[in-house]
C-alpha positions as CSV (number, residue, x, y, z in Angstrom):
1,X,7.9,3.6,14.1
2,X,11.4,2.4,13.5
3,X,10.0,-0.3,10.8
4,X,9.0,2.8,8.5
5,X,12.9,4.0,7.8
6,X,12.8,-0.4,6.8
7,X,10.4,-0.5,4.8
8,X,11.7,3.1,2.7
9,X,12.1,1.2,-0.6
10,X,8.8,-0.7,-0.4
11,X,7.0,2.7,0.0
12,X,8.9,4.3,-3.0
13,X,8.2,1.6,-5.3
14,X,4.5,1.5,-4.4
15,X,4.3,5.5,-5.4
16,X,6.1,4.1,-8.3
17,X,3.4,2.2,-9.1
18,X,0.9,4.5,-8.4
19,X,2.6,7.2,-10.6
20,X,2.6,4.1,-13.3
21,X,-0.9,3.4,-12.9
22,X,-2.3,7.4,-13.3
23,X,0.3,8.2,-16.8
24,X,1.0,4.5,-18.0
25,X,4.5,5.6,-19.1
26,X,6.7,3.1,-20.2
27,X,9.7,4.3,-19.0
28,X,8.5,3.9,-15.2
29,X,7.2,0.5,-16.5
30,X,10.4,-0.6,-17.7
31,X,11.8,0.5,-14.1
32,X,9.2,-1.7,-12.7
33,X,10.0,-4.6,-14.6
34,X,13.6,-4.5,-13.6
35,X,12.6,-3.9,-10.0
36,X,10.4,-6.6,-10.0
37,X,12.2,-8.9,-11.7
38,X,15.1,-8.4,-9.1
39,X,12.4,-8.7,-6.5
40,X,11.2,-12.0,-7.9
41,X,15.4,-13.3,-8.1
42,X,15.5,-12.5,-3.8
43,X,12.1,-14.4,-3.4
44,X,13.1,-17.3,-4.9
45,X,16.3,-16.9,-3.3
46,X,15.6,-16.7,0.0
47,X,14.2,-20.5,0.0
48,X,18.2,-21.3,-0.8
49,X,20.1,-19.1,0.5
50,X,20.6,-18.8,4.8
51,X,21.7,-15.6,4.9
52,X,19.1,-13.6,3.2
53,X,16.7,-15.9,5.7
54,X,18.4,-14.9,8.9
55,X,18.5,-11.5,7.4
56,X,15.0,-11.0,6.5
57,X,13.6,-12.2,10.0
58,X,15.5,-8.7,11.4
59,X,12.9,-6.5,10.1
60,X,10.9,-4.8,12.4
61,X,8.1,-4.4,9.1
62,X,4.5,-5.5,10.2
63,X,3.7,-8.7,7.6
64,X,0.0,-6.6,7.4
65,X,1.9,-3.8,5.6
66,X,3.4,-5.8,3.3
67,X,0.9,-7.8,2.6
68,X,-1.6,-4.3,2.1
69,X,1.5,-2.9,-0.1
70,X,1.2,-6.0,-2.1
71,X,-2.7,-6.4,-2.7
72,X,-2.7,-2.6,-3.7
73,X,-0.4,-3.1,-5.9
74,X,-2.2,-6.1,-7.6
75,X,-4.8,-4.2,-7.7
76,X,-3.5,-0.8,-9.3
77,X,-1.7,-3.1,-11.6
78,X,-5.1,-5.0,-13.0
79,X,-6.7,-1.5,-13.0
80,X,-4.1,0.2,-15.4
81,X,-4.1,-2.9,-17.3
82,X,-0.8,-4.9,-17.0
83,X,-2.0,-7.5,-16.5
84,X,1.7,-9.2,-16.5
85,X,2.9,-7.2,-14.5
86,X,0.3,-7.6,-11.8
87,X,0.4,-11.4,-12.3
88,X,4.5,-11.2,-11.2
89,X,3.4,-8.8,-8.7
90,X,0.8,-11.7,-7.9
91,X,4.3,-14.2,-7.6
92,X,5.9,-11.7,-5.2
93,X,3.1,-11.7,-3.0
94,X,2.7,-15.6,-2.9
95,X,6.4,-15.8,-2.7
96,X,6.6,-13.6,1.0
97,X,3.3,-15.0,2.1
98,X,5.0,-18.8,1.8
99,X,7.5,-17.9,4.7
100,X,5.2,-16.6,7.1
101,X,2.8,-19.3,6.4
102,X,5.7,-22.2,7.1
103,X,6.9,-20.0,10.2
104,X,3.7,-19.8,11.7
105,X,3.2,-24.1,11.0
106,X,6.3,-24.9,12.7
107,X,5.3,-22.3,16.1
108,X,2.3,-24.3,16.4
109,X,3.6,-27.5,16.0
């Protein structure tokens, strides 16, 4: 249960997005924007940079939580309408999916 206090954050942000997709207010989709945009910026980084790599295989997260976090919030996203916002969400998703997927290539190899 340790990988709950590690994945804090992630669970905020999806009640963020929850809360977004029951009011549509703009200043929580503003704050999601900027959170997502910042998310997007350590995705792309961590192809680059070794640190964030080393330090992102620590977490005792579950991929299938992230990966459930990430299609609900697709999905709350299309259903409230933003459809931008569910398409970078989309990215995000894609993004954390790509190092699992070349991790698991090179165990089998």
């Amino acid at each position: 249960m340790k990988w709950i206090k590690d994945s804090i954050l992630d669970i905020i942000i999806f009640l963020v997005i929850i809360g977004y997709s029951i009011t549509s207010n703009e200043i929580i989709e503003i704050s999601l924007w900027v959170y997502t945009i910042l998310l997007l910026v350590g995705k792309v980084s961590y192809f680059f940079v070794g640190f964030l790599q080393s330090k992102a295989q620590k977490t005792n997260v579950p991929k299938w939580f992230y990966h459930s976090i990430y299609i609900s919030s697709i999905i709350l996203l299309i259903l409230s309408k933003n459809y931008y916002l569910s398409i970078a969400w989309s990215i995000v998703w894609i993004l954390s999916f790509v190092p699992s997927f070349i991790e698991n290539n090179k165990a089998v190899k």
